[in-house]
N, C-alpha and C positions, 0 to 999 in steps of 0.2 A: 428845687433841689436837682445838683445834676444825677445824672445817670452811675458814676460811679460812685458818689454818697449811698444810692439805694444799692447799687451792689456789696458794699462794704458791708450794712446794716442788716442783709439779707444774709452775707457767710456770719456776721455774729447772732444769730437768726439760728443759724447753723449748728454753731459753737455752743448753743445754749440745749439745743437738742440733742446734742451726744453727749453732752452732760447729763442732763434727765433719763438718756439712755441709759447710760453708765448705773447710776444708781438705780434704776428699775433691776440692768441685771445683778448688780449686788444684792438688792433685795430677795430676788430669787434665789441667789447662792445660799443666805443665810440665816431663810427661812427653812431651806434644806437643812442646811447643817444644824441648825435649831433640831429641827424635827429628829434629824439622826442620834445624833447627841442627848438629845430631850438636853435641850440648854436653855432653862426658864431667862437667862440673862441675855441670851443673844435674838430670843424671842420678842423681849421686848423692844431690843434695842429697833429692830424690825417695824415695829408699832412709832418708835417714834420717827423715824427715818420716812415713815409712813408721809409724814406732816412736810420733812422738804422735800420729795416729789412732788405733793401740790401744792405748794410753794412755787416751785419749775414750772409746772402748768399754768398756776395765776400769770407770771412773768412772763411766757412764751407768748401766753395768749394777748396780754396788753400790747407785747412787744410788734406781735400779728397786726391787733387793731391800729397800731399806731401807722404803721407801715400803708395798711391801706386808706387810713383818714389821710394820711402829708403826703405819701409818693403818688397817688393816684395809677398805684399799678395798671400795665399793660395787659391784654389777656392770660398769656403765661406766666407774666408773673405775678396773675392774680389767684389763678390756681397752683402755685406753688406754695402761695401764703395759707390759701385755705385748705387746703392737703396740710398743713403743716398743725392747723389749726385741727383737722381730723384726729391724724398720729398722736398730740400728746393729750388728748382724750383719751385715745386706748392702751397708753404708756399708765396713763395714772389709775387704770382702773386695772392694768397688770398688778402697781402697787398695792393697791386695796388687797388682791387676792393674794397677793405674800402676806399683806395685816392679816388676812383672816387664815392662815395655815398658822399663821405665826400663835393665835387667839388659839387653836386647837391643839400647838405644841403644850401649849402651858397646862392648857384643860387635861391632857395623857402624862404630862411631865413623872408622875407617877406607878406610872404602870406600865409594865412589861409588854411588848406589842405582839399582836394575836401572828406577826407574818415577818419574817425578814423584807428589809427596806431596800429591793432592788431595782423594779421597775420605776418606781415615784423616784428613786432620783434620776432612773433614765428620763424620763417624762420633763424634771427639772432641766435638765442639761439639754436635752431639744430645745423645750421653750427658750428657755436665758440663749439657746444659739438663734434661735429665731429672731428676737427680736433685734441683736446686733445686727443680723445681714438687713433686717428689714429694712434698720436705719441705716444704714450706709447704703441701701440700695437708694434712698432718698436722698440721701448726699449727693451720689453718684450719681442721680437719676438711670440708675441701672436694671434696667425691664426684665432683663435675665435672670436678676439676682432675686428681683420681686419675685418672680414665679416660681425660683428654687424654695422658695420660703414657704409659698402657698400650697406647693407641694409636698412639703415637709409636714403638714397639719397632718396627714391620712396617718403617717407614724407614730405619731403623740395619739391619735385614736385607737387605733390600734392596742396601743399600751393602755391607756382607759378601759376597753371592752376587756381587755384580759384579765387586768385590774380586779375590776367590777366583779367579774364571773370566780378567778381566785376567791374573795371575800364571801361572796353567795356561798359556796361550796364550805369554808370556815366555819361557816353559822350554819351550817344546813348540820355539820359533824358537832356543831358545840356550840347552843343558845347564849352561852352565857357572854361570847363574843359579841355578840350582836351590834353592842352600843358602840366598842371601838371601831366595830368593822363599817356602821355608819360614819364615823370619824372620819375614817382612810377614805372613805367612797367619796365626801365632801372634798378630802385633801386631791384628791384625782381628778372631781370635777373642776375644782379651782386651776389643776394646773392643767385641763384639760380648756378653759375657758384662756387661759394665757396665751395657749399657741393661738387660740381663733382671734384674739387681738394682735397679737404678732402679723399671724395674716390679713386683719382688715389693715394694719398698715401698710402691709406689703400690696395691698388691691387698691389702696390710697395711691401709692406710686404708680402702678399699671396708669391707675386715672391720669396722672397727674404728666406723665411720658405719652399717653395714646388718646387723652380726651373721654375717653369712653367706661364704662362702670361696665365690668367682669365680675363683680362679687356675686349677682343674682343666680349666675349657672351654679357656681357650687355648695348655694346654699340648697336649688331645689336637685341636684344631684347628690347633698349627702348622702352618707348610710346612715336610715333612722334607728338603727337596731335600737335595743332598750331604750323605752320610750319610759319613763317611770317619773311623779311628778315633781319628788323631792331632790332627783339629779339630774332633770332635764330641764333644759335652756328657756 
C-alpha cells in the first residue's frame, strides 16, 4: 500500500471521529435540555442515540485495527492510531453518561425540582466545549489546544463542589429533598466525569504530539475535597 492510500484512510479515520464527536456533543445538549424541560421524549430520544455512538466506536475501532494489520504503520503513525483508539473510548463513555442523566430525567419528569437549574447547565456547556477542542486539538495535533482543555477541568470542579455543597445545605433545611437532591448530586457527578474524559482525550494528544504521559501529575495533584463513596470516582 503506498503512502498516500494510508494517508487518505487515516483523514477518513478522521472524518469518522468528528462525527462521533459531533453526536457525543449533541447528546450532551439534549440530555440538558431533557432535564430542563423535564422532556420524557427528548430523554429518550437520548437513550437511543445512545446505541449509534457505539456504533461509531465499533467502526473507528475495526477501522484502527485494520489500519494497523494492512499499513504496518510507522512509529508516529502508530501512536496516532492508538491515541485514536484511546479518544473514542472516552467519547463513548461521555455517551453513556448523557444515557444515564437522560434515565434520571425521566425518573423527576414529575416533580417540581428542589433548585433552579443554573450551574448543571453551566457544567454542560463546559463539558460539550471540552470535548470539541479536544477533538480538534487531535485533528490539529494542537498541544496548546490540548492543554487549554485540561485546564478547563478545574472549572467544571469547581461548579461540582459548589453543586454538591448547594444540595447539602437543601436537605440539611428540608429532609424531604433528599432523594431529588441525590438525583442532582449523581446528574453533577456524571457531568463532572464528562470533562475528566474530555481531558484524558486531550492528554491522549499531549501523548500523541510529545511521546510522553502527563495525565499522572494531575491526577496525584487533584483537589480531593469531598471524598464520599456514592460520588466518588
Amino acid at each position: 500500500m503506498t503512502r498516500n492510500y494510508f494517508e487518505k484512510e487515516l483523514e477518513q479515520l478522521h472524518i469518522e471521529m468528528i462525527k462521533m464527536g459531533s453526536l457525543v456533543e449533541e447528546s450532551i445538549e439534549n440530555t440538558i435540555q431533557a432535564l430542563k424541560k423535564q422532556d420524557i421524549d427528548l430523554a429518550w430520544d437520548v437513550f437511543k442515540n445512545d446505541d449509534v455512538i457505539d456504533e461509531y466506536e465499533q467502526r473507528i475501532e475495526k477501522h484502527c485495527l485494520n489500519l494497523i494489520a494492512r499499513q504496518q504503520p510507522l512509529a508516529n503513525d502508530l501512536r496516532t492510531i492508538s491515541t485514536a483508539l484511546k479518544i473514542i473510548t472516552d467519547m463513548e463513555r461521555i455517551g453513556d453518561h448523557s444515557a444515564d442523566i437522560a434515565e434520571i430525567t425521566i425518573r423527576m419528569a414529575n416533580e417540581k425540582y428542589i433548585k433552579p437549574l443554573i450551574d448543571v447547565p453551566k457544567m454542560a456547556d463546559l463539558a460539550k466545549q471540552m470535548v470539541n477542542r479536544s477533538i480538534d486539538a487531535y485533528i490539529k495535533q494542537d498541544l496548546e489546544l490540548a492543554k487549554k482543555v485540561c485546564a478547563s477541568d478545574d472549572e467544571v470542579d469547581d461548579l461540582f463542589f459548589k453543586i454538591v455543597l448547594e444540595l447539602i445545605n437543601i436537605v440539611k433545611s428540608d429532609v424531604s429533598a433528599i432523594e431529588q437532591a441525590i438525583n442532582f448530586m449523581f446528574i453533577a457527578k456524571y457531568l463532572e466525569r464528562m470533562a475528566d474524559h474530555a481531558t484524558n482525550i486531550a492528554e491522549w494528544v499531549v501523548y500523541n504530539v510529545t511521546g510522553e504521559h502527563e495525565h499522572l501529575t494531575r491526577y496525584y495533584h487533584k483537589d480531593d475535597r469531598i471524598r464520599n463513596p456514592f460520588i466518588d470516582k
